[in-house]
N, C-alpha and C positions, 0 to 999 in steps of 0.2 A: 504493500500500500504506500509506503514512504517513499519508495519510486517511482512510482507511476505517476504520487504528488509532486515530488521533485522535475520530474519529465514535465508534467502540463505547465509548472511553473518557467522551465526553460522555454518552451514552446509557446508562452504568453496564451494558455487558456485555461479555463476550468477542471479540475479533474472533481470524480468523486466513487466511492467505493459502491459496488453495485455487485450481486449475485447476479449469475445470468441464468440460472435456474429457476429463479423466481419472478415467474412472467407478469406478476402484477409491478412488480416493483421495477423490472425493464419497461415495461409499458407508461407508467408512473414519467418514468429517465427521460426517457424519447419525447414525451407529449410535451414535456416540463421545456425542455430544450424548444424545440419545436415552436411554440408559443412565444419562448422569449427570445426566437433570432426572428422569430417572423418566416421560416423557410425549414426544412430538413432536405438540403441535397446530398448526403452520402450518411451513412449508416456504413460501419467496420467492425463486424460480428468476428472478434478475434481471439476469445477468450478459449481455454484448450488445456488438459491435461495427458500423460501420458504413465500406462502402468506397460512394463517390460516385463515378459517371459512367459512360459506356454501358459495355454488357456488352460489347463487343467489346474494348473496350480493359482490360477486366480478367480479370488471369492466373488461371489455374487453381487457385493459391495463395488468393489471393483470394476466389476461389469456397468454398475448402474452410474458411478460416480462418475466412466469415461464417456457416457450417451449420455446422459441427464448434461453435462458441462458441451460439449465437442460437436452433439449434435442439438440438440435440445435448446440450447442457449443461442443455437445461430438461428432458429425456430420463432422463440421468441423476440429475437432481435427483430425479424422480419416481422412478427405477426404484429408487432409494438411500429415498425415504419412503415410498412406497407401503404397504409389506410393514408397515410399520411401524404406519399409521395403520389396517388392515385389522384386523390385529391386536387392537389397543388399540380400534376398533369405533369411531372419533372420529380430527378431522383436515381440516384444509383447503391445498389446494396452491393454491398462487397464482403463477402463471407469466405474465411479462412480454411480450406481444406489442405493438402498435403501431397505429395509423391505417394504416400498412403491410403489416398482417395485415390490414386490411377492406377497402382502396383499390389497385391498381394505382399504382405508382409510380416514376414513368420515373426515371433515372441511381441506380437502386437495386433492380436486378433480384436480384441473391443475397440481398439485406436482406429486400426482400418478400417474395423466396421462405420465407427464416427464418421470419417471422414469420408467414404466412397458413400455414407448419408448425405454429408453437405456437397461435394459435387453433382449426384444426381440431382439434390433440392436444385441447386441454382441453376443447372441447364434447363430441369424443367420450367422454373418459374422465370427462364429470364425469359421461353417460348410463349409463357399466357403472358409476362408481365410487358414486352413491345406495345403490345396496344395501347397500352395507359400512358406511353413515354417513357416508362422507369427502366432503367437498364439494372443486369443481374453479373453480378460476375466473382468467380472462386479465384484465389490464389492459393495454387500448391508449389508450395517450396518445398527444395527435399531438405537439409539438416542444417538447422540453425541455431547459432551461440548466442541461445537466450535462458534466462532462468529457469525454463519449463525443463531442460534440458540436465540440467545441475541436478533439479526438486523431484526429477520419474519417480516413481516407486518402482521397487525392480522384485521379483518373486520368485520360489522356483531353482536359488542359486544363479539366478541371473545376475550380474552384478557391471558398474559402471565402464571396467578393462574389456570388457565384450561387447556393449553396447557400445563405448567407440569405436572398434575394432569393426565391428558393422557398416560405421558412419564411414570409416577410411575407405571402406570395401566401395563405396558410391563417390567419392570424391571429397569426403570432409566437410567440414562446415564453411558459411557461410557467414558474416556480420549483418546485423538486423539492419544495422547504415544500408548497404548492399541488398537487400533485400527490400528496404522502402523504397530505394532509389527505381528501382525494377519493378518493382510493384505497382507505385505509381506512375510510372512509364503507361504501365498497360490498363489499368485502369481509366489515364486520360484516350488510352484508344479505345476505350470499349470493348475490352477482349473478352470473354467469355472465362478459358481458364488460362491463369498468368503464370505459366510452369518457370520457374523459377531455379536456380541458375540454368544458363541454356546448354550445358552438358545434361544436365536431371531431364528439359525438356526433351532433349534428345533421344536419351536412353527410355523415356517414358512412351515417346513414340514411336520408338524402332520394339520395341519390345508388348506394346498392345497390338501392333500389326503381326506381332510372330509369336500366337501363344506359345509354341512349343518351348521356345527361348525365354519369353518370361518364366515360365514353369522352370526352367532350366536354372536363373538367373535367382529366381527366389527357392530353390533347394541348396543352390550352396552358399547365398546368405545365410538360411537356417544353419547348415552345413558349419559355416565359419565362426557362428557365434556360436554352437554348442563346442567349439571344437576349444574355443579361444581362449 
């Protein structure tokens, strides 16, 4: 929380603490804003957790904590601007999915699952939402050096020296700098999904055209992090 206040303070705006689980209280955020700039043009559904390691070894909790935040929270983000930007006949939603919305990805079965949620949401709704003028668009990054990354829970004997060890296997990380710079790029184009670095977009595309290779691609990922 002290960062993210210290961030809007360098950025000269408002921050404030917000569950994105709790869709009265998003809805609340959004209207509240909304009202006091006079406009809502972008909504940035960004919020995201990540638990590491096979799904047998992760509880039920676990399961619910990574959908209720990762998918659910970009749910509510939109169901809180939607109405809004419909309205006003203008409006872009920008929801955070992953290289894990496009790729299978072993010791991150709930994460993936999250995420190939928010991709399909935003293709579908960016196809009803042209009518009204709102544009919809996902940004999948593959691995980025941010807190979320530090804070995973890892299960299972999974542990941080394998989960990098994974990260290396795809090209390493990424600075969040790097990552807005790119982001926003595609965004002000109106891109649909913003794959992120353009080696990730690359490998994400050569390998949804060659399931066999993806299947290939994600066995010795699994492969390397059990090994690692």
């Amino acid at each position: 929380i002290a960062g993210a206040q210290s961030a809007a303070q360098e950025l000269g705006c408002e921050g404030t603490e917000l569950d994105v689980t709790d869709k009265d209280a998003v809805k609340r955020c959004v209207e509240d804003f909304a009202q006091s700039q006079g406009v809502l043009d972008y909504i940035f559904n960004n919020a995201g957790i990540l638990v590491v390691g096979d799904a047998k070894d992760m509880s039920y909790e676990d399961w619910n904590n990574v959908i209720s935040i990762n998918l659910m929270g970009v749910v509510n983000g939109i169901f809180a601007a939607y109405p809004i930007m419909i309205q006003q006949g203008h409006g872009h939603i920008v929801n955070t999915g992953s290289l894990a919305g496009l790729l299978p990805s072993p010791t991150a079965v709930p994460y993936c699952a999250s995420k190939f949620g928010v991709v399909g949401l935003t293709q579908s709704l960016r196809a009803e939402a042209r009518r009204y003028g709102v544009k919809v668009s996902a940004i999948c990054p593959g691995f980025i050096s941010t807190p979320m990354a530090d804070n995973s829970k890892f299960v299972g004997g999974m542990d941080r020296k394998k989960s990098n060890d994974s990260v290396k296997f795809v090209g390493g990380y990424i600075t969040p700098d790097e990552l807005a710079r790119r982001a926003l790029k595609g965004v002000s184009r109106n891109q649909e999904l913003i794959v992120i670095p353009t080696k990730i977009r690359l490998l994400a595309s050569f390998l949804r055209r060659l399931p066999e290779l993806g299947t290939l691609f994600t066995n010795l990922m699994a492969s390397g992090m059990k090994s690692a």
